[in-house]
C-alpha positions as CSV (number, residue, x, y, z in Angstrom):
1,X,-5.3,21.1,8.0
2,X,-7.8,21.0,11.3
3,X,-5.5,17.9,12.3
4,X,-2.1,20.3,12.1
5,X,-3.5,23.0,14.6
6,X,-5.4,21.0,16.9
7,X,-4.1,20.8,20.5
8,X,-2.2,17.7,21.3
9,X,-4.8,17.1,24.2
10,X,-7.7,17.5,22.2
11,X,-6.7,15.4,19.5
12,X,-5.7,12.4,21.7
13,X,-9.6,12.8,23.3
14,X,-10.9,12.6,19.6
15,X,-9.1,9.9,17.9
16,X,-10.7,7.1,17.9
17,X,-14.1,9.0,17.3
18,X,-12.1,10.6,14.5
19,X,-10.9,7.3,13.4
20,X,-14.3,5.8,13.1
21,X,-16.0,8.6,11.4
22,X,-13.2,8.7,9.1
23,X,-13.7,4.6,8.5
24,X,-17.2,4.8,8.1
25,X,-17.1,7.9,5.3
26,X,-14.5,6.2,3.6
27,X,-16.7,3.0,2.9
28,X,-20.0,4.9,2.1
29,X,-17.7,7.0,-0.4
30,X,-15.9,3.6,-2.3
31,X,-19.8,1.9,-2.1
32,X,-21.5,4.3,-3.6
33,X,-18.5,5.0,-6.5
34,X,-19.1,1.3,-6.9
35,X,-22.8,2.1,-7.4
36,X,-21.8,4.9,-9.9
37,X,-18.9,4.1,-12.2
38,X,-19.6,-0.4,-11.5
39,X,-16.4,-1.8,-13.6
40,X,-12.9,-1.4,-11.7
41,X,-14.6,0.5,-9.1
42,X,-17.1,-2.3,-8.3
43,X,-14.3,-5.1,-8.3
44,X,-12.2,-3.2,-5.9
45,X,-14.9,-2.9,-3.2
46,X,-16.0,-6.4,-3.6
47,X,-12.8,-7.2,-3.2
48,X,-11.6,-4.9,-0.1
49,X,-14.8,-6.3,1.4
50,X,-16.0,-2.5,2.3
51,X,-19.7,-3.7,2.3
52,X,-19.1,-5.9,5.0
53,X,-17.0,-3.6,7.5
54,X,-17.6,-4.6,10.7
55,X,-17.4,-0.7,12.0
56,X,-19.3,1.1,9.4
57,X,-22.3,-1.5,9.4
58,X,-22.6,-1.8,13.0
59,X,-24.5,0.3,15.4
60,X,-28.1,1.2,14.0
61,X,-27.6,-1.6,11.4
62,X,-28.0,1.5,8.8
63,X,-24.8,1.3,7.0
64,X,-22.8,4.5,6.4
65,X,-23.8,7.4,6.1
66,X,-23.6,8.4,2.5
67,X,-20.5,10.7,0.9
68,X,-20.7,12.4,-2.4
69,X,-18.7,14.3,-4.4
70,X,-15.9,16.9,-2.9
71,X,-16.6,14.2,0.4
72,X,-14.6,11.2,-1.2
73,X,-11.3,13.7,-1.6
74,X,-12.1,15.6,2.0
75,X,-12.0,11.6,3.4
76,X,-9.2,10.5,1.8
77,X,-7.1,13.8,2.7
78,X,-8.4,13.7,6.0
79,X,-7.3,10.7,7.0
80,X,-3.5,10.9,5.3
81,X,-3.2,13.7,7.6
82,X,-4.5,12.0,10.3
83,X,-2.1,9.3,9.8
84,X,1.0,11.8,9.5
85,X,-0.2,13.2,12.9
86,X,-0.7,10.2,14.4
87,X,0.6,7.3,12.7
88,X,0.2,4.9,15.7
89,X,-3.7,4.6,15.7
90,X,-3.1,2.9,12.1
91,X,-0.5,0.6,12.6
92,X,-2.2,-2.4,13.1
93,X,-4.8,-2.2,11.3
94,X,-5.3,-2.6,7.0
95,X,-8.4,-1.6,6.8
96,X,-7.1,2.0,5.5
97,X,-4.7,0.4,2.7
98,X,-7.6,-1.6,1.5
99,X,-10.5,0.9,1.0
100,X,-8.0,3.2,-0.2
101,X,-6.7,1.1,-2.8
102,X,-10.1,0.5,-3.5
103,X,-10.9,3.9,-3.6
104,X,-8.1,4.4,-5.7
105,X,-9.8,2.3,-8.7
106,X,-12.1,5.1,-10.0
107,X,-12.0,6.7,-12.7
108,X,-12.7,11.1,-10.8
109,X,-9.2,12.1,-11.0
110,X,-9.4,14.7,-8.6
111,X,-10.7,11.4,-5.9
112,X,-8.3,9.7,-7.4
113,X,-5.2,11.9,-6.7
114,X,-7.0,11.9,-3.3
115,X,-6.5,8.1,-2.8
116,X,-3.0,8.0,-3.8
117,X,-1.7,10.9,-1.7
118,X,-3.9,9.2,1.7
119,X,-1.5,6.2,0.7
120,X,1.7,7.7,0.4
121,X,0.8,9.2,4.1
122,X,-0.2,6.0,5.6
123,X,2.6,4.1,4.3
124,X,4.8,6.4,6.5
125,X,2.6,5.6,9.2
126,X,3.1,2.2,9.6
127,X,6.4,1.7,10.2
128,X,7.0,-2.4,10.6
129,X,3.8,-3.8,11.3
130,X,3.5,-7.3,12.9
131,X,3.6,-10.4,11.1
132,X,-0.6,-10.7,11.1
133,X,-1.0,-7.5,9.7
134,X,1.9,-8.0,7.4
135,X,0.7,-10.4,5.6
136,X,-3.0,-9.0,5.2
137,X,-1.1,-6.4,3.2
138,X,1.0,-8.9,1.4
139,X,-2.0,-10.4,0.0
140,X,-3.8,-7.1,-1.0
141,X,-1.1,-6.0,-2.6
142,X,-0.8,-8.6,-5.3
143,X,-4.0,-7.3,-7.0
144,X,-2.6,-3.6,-7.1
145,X,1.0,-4.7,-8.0
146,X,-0.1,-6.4,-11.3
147,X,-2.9,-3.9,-12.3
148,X,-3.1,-2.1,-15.6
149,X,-3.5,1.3,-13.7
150,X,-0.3,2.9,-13.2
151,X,-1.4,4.4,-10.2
152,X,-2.4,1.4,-8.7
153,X,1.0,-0.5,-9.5
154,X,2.9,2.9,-8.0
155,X,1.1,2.5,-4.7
156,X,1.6,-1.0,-4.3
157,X,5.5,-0.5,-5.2
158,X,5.5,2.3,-2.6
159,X,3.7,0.0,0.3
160,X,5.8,-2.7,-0.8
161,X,9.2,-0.9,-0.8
162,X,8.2,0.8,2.6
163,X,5.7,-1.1,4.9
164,X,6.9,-4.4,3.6
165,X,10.5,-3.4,2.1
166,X,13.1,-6.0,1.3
167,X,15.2,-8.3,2.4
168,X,11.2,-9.6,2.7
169,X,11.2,-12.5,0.3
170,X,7.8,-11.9,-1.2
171,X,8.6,-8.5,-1.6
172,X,12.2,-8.8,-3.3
173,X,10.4,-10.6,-5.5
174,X,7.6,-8.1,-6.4
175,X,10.3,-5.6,-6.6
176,X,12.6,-7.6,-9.3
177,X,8.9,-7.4,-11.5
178,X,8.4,-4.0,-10.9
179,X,12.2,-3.4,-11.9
180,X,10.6,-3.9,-15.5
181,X,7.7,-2.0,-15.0
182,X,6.5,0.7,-18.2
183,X,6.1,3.3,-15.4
184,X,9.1,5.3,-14.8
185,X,8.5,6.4,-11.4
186,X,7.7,2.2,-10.1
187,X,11.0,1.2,-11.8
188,X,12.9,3.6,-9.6
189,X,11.1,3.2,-6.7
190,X,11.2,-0.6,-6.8
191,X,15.3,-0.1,-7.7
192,X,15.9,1.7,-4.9
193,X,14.8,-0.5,-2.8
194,X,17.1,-3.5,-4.6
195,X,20.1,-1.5,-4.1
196,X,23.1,-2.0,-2.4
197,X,23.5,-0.1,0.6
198,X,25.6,3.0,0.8
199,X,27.3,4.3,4.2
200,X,24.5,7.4,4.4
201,X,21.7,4.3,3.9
202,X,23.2,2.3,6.3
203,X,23.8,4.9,9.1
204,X,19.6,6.0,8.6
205,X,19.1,2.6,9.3
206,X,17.9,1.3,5.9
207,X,18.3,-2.5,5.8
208,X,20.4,-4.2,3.2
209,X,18.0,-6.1,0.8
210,X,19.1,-9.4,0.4
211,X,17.3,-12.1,2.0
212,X,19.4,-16.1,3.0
213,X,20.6,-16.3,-0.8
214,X,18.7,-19.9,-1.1
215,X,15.7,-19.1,0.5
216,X,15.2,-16.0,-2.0
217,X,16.3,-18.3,-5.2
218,X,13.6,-20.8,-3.9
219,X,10.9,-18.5,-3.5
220,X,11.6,-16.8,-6.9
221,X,12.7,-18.7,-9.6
222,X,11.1,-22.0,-7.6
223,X,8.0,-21.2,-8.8
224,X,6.6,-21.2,-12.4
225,X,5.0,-18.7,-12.5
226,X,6.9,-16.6,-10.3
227,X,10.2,-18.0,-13.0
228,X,8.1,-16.9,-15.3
229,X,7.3,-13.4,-14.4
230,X,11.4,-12.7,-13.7
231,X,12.2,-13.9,-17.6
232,X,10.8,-10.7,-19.0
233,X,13.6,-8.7,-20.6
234,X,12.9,-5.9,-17.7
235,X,12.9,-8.3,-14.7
236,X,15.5,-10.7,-15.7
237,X,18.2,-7.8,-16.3
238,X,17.4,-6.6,-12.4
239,X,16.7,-10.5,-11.4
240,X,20.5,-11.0,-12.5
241,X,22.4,-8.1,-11.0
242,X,20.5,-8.5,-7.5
243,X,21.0,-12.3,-7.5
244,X,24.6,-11.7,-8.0
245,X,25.2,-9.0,-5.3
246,X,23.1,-11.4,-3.1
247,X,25.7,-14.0,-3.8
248,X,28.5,-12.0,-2.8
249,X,27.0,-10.3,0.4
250,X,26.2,-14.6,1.1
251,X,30.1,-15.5,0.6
């Protein structure tokens, strides 16, 4: 709320101060959940790499400051509204989608609900990021996007279908899984995002989906594993229809 009413001016002073506060909270609040709950928690910040963050560890070689409690949620709120204010000081970075997705693993619901609505706000934020950054994402994604947490799989589907949406190969790909997914709210997200183009879509300057016909089939059904994944009854129902709008949009 503090971000909404600020002056402009004042804002602009404070942002990258804010920024690195923010950064440095947000670690100390997903290490010591790690310390707490272990399990998911644990793997997700081993994984995101937040004990070796280059901003929060630097400086008086102290580490972060630690965040408890009501802190985690305050963090994670703080910075989606950052990010809705002023979406260009994360654009090129992915430190945010990887502690929060690591944030996102434990098992406070109310922290929890936190994570997942600072995602949904930075995924606005980032608009198309460039190719480095890109596929930083990518990669973190696949984790999330094959998790037993429906929250977790939700999230990815929503960074995929917006920061990373199709015709991106990789992500046509994760979509035609997700197509089959138990969650309601990923199928439809992840559909959306497969569909055809209407004249309203078109004119807000959502980009048809379909990749070079051969260079999707390639990257999909090319693969074993990727084959694999697309047979499930769920997938290979949506693998079908897209591949044969593709093929007519080709000629």
């Amino acid at each position: 709320a503090l971000f909404k009413v600020a002056p402009d001016a004042a804002l602009d002073a404070a942002a990258p101060s804010l920024v690195r506060t923010l950064r440095r909270s947000l670690v100390a609040s997903v290490v010591r959940a790690a310390k707490e709950e272990g399990g998911a928690v644990r793997e997700a910040a081993d994984a995101a790499g937040v004990e070796e963050d280059p901003v929060a560890m630097d400086g008086d070689n102290e580490g972060p400051s630690p965040v408890a409690g009501e802190g985690v949620a305050l963090t994670c709120g703080a910075l989606g509204d950052l990010a809705k204010k002023r979406p260009a000081l994360f654009a090129g970075e992915a430190w945010p989608a990887r502690y929060l997705f690591a944030a996102l693993a434990t098992g406070d619901l109310g922290r929890r609900m936190a994570a997942q609505e600072a995602l949904a706000s930075m995924a606005a934020a980032y608009g198309k990021p460039a190719a480095p950054v890109a596929l930083e994402i990518e990669q973190m994604l696949r984790e999330p996007l094959r998790s037993g947490s429906d929250h977790a799989r939700l999230c990815a589907v929503l960074w995929t279908t917006t920061v990373l949406a199709p015709p991106r190969v990789p992500s046509v790909f994760s979509c035609l899984v997700a197509a089959g997914d138990a969650k309601a709210e990923v199928r439809e997200l992840a559909a959306r995002a497969l569909a055809p183009l209407d004249k309203e879509e078109g004119a807000k300057g959502r980009e048809a989906p379909y990749p070079p016909f051969g260079e999707a089939v390639a990257y999909c059904l090319g693969d074993e594993a990727r084959a694999a994944a697309l047979a499930a009854d769920g997938p290979a129902l949506a693998t079908i229809a897209f591949f044969r709008a593709a093929l007519e949009v080709s000629g």
